[in-house]
N, C-alpha and C positions, 0 to 999 in steps of 0.2 A: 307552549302554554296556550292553553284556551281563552280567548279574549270577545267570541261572539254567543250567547246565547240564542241558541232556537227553539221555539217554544212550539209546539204541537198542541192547544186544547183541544182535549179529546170531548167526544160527544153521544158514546155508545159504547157498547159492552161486544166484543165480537167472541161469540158463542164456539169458533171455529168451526171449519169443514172443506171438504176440496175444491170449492171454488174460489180459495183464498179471496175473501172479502167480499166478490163478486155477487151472491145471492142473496138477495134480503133475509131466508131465514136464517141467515148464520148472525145476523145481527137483531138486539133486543132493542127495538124502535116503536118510538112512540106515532101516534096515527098522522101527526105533522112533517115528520121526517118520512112516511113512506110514498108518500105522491109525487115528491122533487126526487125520488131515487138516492134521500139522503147519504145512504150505506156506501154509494159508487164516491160521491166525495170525498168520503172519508178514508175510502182506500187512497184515492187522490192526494190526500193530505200527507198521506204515509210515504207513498210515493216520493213523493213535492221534496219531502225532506229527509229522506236519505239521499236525492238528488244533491240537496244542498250541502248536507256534511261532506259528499265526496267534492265537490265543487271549492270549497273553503275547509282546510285544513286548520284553519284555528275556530273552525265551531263544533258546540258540543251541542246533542241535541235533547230537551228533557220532552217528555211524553207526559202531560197532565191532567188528571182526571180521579176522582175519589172511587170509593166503594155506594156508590148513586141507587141502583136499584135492588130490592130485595128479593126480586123475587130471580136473580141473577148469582145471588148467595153473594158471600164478603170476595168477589172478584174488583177490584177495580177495571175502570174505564184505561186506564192509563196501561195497567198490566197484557192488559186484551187487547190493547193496540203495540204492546212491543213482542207480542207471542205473532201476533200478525206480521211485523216488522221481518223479526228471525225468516221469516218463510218469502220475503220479498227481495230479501239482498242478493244478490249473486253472489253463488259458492266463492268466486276468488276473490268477495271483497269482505265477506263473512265476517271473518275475525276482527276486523280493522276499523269495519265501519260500527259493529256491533258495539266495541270496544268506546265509541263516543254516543252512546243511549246510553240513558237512565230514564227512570220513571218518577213521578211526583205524583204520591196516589192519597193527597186529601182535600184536592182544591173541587168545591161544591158547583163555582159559577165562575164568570169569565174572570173577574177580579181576582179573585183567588189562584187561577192558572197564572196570572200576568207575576201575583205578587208570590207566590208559594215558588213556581221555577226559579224566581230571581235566587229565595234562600233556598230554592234544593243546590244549586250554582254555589251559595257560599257553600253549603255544607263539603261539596264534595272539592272543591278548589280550593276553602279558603280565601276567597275574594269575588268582588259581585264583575256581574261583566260590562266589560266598553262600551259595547254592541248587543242590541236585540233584536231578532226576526222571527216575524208571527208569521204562522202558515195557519188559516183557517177559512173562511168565507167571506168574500167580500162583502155582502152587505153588513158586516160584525164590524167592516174598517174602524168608522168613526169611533163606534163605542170602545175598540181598544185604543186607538189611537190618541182621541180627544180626551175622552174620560176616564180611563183607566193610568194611561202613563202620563198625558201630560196634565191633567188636573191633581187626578188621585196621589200619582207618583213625583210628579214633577221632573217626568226621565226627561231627557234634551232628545226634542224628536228628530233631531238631525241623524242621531245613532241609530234609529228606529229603521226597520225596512219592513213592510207588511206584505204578504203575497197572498192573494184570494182567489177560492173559485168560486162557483154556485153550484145549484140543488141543477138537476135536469129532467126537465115534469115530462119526460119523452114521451108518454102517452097522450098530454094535452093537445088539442091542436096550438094555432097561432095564438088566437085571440084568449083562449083560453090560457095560455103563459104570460100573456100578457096583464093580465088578472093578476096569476099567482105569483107576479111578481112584485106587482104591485100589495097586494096583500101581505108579502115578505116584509117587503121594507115597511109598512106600516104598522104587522105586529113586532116587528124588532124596534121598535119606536115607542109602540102602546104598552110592551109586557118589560122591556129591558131600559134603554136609552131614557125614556120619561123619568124612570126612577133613580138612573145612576147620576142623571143630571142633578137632583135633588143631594142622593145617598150617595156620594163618591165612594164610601168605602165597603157600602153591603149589610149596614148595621141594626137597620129599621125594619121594621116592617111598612114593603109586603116581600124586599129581597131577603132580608131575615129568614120568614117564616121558609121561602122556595127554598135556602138554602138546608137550612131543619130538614122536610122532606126530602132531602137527596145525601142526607146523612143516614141512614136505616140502621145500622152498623156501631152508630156513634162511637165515631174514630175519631181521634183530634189528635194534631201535627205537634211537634216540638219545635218548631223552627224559634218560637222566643226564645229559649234555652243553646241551638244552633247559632245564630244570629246575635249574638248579647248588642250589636248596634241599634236592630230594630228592635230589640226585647218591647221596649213602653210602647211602641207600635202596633207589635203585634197583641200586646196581652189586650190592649185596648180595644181593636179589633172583634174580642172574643165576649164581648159586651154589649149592651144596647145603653146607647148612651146618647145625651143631648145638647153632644157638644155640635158648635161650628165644622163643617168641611176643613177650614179656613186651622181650625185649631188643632184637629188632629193631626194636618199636614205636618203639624209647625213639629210633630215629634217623629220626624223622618228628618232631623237638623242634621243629624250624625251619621246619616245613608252617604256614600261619597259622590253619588251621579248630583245630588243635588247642589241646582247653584247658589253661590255669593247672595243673589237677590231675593232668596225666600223670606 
């Protein structure tokens, strides 16, 4: 039985071609992701964690990400990174490893990968997992860490295990990375972290409005009808609404990672 969750959020659409992942034109990237060589992490990411399913035989690995761009047609992100996947496993582990991928293709924004894999996990097992491990980039740590599982969700960060890389501006010089690193961590502060510190759950605008845009498709999940524990959760979710952080938490009573002291 599977008892570890790993969570892959995806971040682009991979278009395919025979450099498996390798060439930026096989990935649809926006003009922030092609200066750090985004594409190359990404394959990274895929890497990282078919490493880890073979590694841990009680994790199962979901790949998450929606149908985000239009002009990519109704592909998911999620889908485009497990057609990538198929072509990275080694033939004699193929079947086996393939065999613990699935996909989770409606989650808009980081929140959404954290909380959508938990119920792709019920859907497909019937019960949420022990264990959770993020594979995505390190300076994203905090915001799934702090704000995501342990405000938003109130998971016990003891189970948590996070693994990150970075972008690699290999064309910058020294100084010049030393900028765009700096520049990282303070638009993942300015555009992301500022807001979720407010919005734990994604509800407001202005993450509202980003997540709208990255709907093109207007897909929407069943996980409240999946899930009957977090049903008033999640339909609540699918709202803009004026309640407290504080009080929406309070209708995750019946999640079972959550503890005694909520």
């Amino acid at each position: 039985m599977y008892t570890t969750l790993v969570i892959l959020p995806c971040h682009s659409i991979w278009k395919g071609g025979n450099s498996l992942g390798e060439s930026r034109d096989e990935w649809h990237l926006v003009n922030f992701q092609i200066e750090g060589y985004d594409h190359l992490a990404f394959k990274d990411h895929i890497i990282q964690s078919i490493e880890y399913i073979k590694s841990d035989p009680h994790s199962f690995l979901i790949l998450s990400g929606g149908q985000t761009k239009a002009e990519s047609g109704p592909i998911s992100e999620s889908l485009s990174y497990y057609q990538l996947a198929t072509q990275l496993v080694e033939d004699e582990h193929k079947s086996s490893i393939l065999s613990r991928i699935s996909t989770e293709e409606y989650a808009r924004d980081s929140f959404e990968n954290v909380i959508f894999s938990i119920c792709r996990f019920y859907e497909l097992f019937n019960k949420y997992p022990d264990k959770i491990t993020i594979i995505g980039f390190e300076f994203k740590r905090d915001r799934f860490l702090k704000y995501h599982l342990y405000e938003a969700l109130n998971f016990p960060l003891h189970r948590v295990k996070y693994i990150g890389n970075s972008p690699t501006p290999k064309d910058l010089s020294d100084i010049e990375k030393q900028i765009y690193f700096k520049d990282l961590d303070d638009s993942e502060y300015k555009f992301a972290v500022k807001f979720f510190q407010e919005d734990w759950y994604g509800i407001r605008k202005p993450l509202a409005s980003k997540k709208a845009s990255r709907n093109p498709f207007k897909r929407w999940h069943g996980y409240a009808h999946s899930n009957p524990s977090l049903s008033k959760f999640l339909l609540l979710l699918q709202q803009e609404v004026e309640l407290d952080n504080e009080d929406i938490r309070k209708l995750l009573i019946d999640a079972p990672w959550i503890s005694t002291t909520l």
